[in-house]
Structures are given as C-alpha cells and as structure tokens.
C-alpha positions as CSV (number, residue, x, y, z in Angstrom):
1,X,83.2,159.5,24.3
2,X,85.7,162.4,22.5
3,X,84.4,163.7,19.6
4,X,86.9,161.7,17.3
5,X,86.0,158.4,18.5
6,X,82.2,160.1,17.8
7,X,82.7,160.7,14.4
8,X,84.9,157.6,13.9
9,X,81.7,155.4,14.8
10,X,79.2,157.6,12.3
11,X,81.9,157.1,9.5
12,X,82.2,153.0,10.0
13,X,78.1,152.8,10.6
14,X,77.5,155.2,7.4
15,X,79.9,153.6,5.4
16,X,78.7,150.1,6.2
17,X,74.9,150.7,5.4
18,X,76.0,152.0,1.9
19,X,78.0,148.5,1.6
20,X,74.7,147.0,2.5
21,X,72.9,149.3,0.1
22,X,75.3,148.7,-2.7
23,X,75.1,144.5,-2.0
24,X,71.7,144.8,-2.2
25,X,71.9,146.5,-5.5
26,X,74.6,145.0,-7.1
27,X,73.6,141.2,-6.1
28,X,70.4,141.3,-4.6
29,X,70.6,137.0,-5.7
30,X,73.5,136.9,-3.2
31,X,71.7,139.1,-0.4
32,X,68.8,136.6,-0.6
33,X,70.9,133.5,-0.4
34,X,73.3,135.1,2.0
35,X,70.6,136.5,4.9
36,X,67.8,137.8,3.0
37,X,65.7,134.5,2.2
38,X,62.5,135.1,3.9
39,X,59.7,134.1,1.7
40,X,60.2,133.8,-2.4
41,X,62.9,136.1,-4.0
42,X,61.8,139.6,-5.6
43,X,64.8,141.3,-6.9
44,X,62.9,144.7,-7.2
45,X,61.9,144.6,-4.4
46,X,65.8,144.2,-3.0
47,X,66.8,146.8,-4.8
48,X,64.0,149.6,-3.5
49,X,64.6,148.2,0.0
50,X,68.0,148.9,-0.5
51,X,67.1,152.9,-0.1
52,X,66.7,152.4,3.2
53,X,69.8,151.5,4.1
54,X,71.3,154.2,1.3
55,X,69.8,156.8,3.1
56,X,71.0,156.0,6.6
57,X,73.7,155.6,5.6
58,X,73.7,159.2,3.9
59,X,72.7,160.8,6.7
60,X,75.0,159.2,9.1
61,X,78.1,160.3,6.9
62,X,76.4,163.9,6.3
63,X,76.2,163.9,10.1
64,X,79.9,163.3,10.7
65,X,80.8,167.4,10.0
66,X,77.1,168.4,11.2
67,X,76.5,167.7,14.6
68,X,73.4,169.3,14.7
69,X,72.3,166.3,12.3
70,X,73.7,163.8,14.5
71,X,70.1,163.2,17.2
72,X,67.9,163.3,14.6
73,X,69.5,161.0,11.8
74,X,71.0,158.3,14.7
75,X,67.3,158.6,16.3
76,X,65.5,157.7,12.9
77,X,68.1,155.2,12.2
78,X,67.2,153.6,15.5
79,X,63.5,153.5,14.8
80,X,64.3,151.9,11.8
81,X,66.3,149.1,13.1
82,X,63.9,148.4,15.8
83,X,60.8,148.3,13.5
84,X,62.4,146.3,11.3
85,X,63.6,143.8,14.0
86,X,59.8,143.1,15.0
87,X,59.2,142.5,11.6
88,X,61.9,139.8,11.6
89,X,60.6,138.3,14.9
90,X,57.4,138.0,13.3
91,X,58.5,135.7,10.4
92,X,62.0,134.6,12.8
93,X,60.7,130.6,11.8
94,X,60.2,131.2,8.1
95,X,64.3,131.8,6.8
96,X,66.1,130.1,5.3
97,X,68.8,128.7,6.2
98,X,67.0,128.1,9.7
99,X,69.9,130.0,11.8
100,X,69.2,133.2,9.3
101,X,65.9,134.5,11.2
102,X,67.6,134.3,15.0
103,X,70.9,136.0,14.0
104,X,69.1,138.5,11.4
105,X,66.9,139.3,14.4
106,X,69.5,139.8,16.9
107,X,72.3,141.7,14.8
108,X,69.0,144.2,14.1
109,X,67.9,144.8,17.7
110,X,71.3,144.8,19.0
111,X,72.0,147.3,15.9
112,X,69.0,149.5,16.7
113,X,70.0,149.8,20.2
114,X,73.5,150.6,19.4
115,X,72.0,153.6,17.4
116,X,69.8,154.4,19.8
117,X,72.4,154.7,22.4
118,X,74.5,156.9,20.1
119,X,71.3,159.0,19.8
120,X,71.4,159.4,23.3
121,X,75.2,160.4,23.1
122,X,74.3,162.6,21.0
C-alpha cells in the first residue's frame, strides 16, 4: 500500500469516528433509534460513550503526519472494536429493530479487523 493511499484510509477512519462521536453527542435520541437500541435509552450514557469513538478518532488523524503513532493507535482501535463486538454478540437478540444486533455486530468485527489489518500494515 503507498503511503498516500496509507494516510488516505487514517483520514476517512478518523474522520468518520468523530462523525460517530459528534451523532452520538448531538442526537444521542437518533443514535438509539437508528442502531443504538439495546436495552432502555440513557442519553448520558451516549454521550460519555461517545469519547470512545472521539478519541480514536483523534488518534487516528494525529497519526496521519506521525507514523510512529500509526501501530499503536490502529492496534488499540482494533482491541476496541473487537471487545466491543463480543459485547454485541452477547446481547445480538436483544435490539431493536431485530436486524440492528446482526449488522451492528458484523460492521464491528469486520471493522476491528479492518484496523487490525492496518495495524499490521503498519
């Protein structure tokens, strides 16, 4: 992979966990509707979640112009994605809607491996 195409990938993943971030912040009523409604709705409890993503996303962008950033932050991302897709297998029959739990669950292994991967690439 060139080193364009590299940082091209960090950018669009960085830039898309703020988005999630900011959702989460701005609308956390719309995240739960949308693909967060797994048990009753706490909107605090969005909003603090939403630090994870904030700070991935953070470090991935930071990691753009420091490649020496790049192993570490795409590694912890990865853990992060993973853990949190067991999580989702766990409760996988309790979204709702019904389809929610399958796709959340696949977008965040398939996610976490993606990061994992660049990790490697790293």
């Amino acid at each position: 992979m060139t080193e364009p195409s590299f940082r091209a990938i960090l950018v669009a993943f960085g830039i898309s966990q703020l988005a999630l971030a900011g959702w989460m912040v701005v609308s956390p009523e719309s995240f739960f509707e949308s693909i967060g409604g797994f048990g009753g709705r706490n909107d605090h409890y969005i909003r603090d979640n939403a630090a994870f993503p904030f700070a991935i996303g953070v470090g991935l962008l930071v990691a753009v112009s420091r490649p020496s950033w790049r192993f570490p932050v795409l590694l912890v991302s990865a853990v992060w994605y993973l853990a949190h897709s067991v999580n989702h297998l766990v409760d996988i029959g309790e979204s709702d809607p019904d389809w929610a739990g399958p796709v959340d669950f696949a977008v965040l292994v398939i996610t976490g491996l993606t990061l994992m991967l660049l990790a490697v690439l790293a």
